[in-house]
C-alpha positions as CSV (number, residue, x, y, z in Angstrom):
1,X,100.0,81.9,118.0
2,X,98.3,84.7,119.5
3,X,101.3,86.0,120.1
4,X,103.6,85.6,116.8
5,X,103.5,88.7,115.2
6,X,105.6,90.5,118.3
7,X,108.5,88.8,116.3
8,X,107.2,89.9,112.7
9,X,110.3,92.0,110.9
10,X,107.9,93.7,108.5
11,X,105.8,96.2,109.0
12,X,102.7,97.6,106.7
13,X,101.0,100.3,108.0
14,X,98.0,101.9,106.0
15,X,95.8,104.5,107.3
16,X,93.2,103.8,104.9
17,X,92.7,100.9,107.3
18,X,91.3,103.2,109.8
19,X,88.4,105.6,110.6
20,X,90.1,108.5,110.4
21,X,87.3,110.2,112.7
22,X,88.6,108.1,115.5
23,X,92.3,108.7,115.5
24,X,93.2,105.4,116.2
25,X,95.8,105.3,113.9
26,X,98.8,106.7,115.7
27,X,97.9,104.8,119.1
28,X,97.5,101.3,116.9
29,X,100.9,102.0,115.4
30,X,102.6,103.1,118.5
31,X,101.1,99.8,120.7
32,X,102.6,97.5,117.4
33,X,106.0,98.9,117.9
34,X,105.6,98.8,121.8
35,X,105.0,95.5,122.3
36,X,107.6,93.9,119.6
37,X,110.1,91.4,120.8
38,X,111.9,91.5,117.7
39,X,113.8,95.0,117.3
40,X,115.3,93.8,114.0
41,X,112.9,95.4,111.6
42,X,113.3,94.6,108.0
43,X,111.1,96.3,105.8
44,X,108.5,99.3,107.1
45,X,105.3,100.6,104.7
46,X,104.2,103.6,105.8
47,X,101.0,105.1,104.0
48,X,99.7,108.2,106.3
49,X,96.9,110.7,105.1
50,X,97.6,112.9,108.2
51,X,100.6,114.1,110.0
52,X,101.2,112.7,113.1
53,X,103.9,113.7,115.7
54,X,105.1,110.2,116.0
55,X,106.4,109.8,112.7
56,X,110.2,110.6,113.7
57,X,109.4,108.4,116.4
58,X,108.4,105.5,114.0
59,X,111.1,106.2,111.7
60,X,113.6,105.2,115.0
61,X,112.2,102.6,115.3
62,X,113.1,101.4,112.1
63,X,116.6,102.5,111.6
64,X,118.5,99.8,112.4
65,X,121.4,97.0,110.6
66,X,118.7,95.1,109.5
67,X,116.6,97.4,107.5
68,X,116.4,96.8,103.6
69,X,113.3,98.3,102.9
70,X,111.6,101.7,104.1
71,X,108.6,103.1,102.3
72,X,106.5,106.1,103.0
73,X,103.2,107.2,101.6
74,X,101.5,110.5,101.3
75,X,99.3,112.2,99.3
76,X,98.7,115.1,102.1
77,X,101.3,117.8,101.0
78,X,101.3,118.5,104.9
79,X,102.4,115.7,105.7
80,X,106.5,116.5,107.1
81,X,108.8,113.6,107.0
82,X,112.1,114.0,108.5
83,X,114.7,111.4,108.0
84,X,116.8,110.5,110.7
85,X,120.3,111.2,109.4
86,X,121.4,107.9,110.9
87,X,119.3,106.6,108.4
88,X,122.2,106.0,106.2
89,X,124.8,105.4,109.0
90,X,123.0,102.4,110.2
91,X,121.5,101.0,107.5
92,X,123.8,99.0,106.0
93,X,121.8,96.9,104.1
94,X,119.2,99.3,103.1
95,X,118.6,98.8,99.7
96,X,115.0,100.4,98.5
97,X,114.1,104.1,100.1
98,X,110.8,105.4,98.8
């Protein structure tokens, strides 16, 4: 069991999970997505109260043919979120953006 949730297909990060003192964050996400077996991600929550470098990075990793849901979350207006223009290419079954 301890090692399940490498094949999960959803993904919710929330900051507000986090000390935000300790920047743990961004390496908690990065090590999640590392270590996945499954690369077919279905639905990603993003909720960030700071911008991070590896948000492109995240959003990769979710683009994909099995992506229906994608969700971001801000309520830092610095906070820059690029979306991947293959985004739309390769999400064929992407059916909620927010």
């Amino acid at each position: 069991w301890r090692h399940l949730w490498k094949y999960l297909q959803v993904f919710r990060f929330d900051e507000s999970d986090f000390d935000y003192r300790k920047k743990k964050f961004p390496l908690f996400v990065n090590a999640v997505l590392a270590l996945r077996k499954s690369r077919d991600i279905r639905n990603s929550h993003l909720t960030l109260y700071e911008d991070y470098d590896c948000i492109d990075m995240w959003l990769h990793a979710a683009v994909g043919p099995h992506l229906q849901e994608l969700s971001l979350t801000s309520d830092d207006p610095w906070v820059r979120v690029t979306l991947p223009p293959s985004l739309l290419m390769n999400c064929t079954n992407l059916v909620s953006l927010r």
